[in-house]
C-alpha positions in Angstrom: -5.9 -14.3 -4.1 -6.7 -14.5 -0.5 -8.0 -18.2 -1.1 -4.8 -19.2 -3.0 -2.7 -18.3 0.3 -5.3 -19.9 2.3 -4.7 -22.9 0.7 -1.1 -22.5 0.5 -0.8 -21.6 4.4 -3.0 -25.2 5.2 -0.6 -27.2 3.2 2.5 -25.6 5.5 0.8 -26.2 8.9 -0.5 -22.8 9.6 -3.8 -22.4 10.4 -4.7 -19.2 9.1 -7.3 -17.7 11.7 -8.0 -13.9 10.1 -6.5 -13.1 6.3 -7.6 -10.5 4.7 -6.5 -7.7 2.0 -6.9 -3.8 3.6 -8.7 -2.6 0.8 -7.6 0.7 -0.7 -9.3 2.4 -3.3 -7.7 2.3 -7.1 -6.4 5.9 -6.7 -5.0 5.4 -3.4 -3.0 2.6 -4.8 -1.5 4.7 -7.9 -1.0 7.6 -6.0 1.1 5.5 -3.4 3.0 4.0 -6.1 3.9 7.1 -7.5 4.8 8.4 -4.7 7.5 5.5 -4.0 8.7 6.3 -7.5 8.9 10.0 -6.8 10.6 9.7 -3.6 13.2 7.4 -5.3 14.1 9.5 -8.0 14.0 12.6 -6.1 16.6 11.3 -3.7 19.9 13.1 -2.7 23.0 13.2 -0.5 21.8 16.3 1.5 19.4 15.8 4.2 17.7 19.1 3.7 17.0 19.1 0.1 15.5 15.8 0.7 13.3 17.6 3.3 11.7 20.3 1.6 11.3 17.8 -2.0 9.0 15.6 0.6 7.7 18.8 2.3 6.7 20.4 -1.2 6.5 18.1 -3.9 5.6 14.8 -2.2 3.2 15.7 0.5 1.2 17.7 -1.8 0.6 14.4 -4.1 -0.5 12.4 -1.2 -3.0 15.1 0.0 -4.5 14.5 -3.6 -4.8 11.1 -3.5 -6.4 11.4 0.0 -8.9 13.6 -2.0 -9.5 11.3 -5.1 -9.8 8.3 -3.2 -12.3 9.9 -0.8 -14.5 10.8 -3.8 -14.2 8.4 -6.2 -15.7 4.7 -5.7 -13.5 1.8 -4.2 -12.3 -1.0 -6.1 -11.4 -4.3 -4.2 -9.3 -5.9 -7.5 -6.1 -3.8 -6.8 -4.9 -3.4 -3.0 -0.9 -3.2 -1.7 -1.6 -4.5 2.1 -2.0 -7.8 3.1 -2.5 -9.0 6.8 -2.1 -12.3 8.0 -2.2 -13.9 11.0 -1.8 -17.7 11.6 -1.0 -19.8 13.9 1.4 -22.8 13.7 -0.6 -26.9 14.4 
């Protein structure tokens, strides 16, 4: 993936100095996903209901994920962060 955009960046005129993915662990990367799709369908038109839903429903899920990625093994095929920095020739 990385060497795809490499290539892609040259054929613009970039000259991609530092590219790279920020590797998250599988679980990390499920966990934050359903978290997005938690947080979207938990959604409402009062500020404090949508308060206490992240307070008790979606911090919990994130602490778990924290946990399960800390203990099981990383996997470098799956990752939701990309950084790239280029500069223009």
């Amino acid at each position: 993936m990385i060497g795809v955009l490499r290539r892609y960046l040259r054929r613009q005129q970039f000259n991609p100095d530092l590219s790279g993915a920020f590797v998250n662990p599988l679980v990390s990367v499920i966990f934050q996903l359903f978290n997005a799709y938690l947080f979207k369908i938990t959604q409402s038109r009062f500020g404090v209901v949508n308060r206490l839903v992240t307070a008790f429903v979606l911090a919990p899920v994130s602490l778990l994920g924290l946990i399960l990625s800390a203990l099981l093994p990383d996997n470098p095929d799956l990752f939701l962060d990309q950084l790239v920095v280029a500069e223009r020739l």
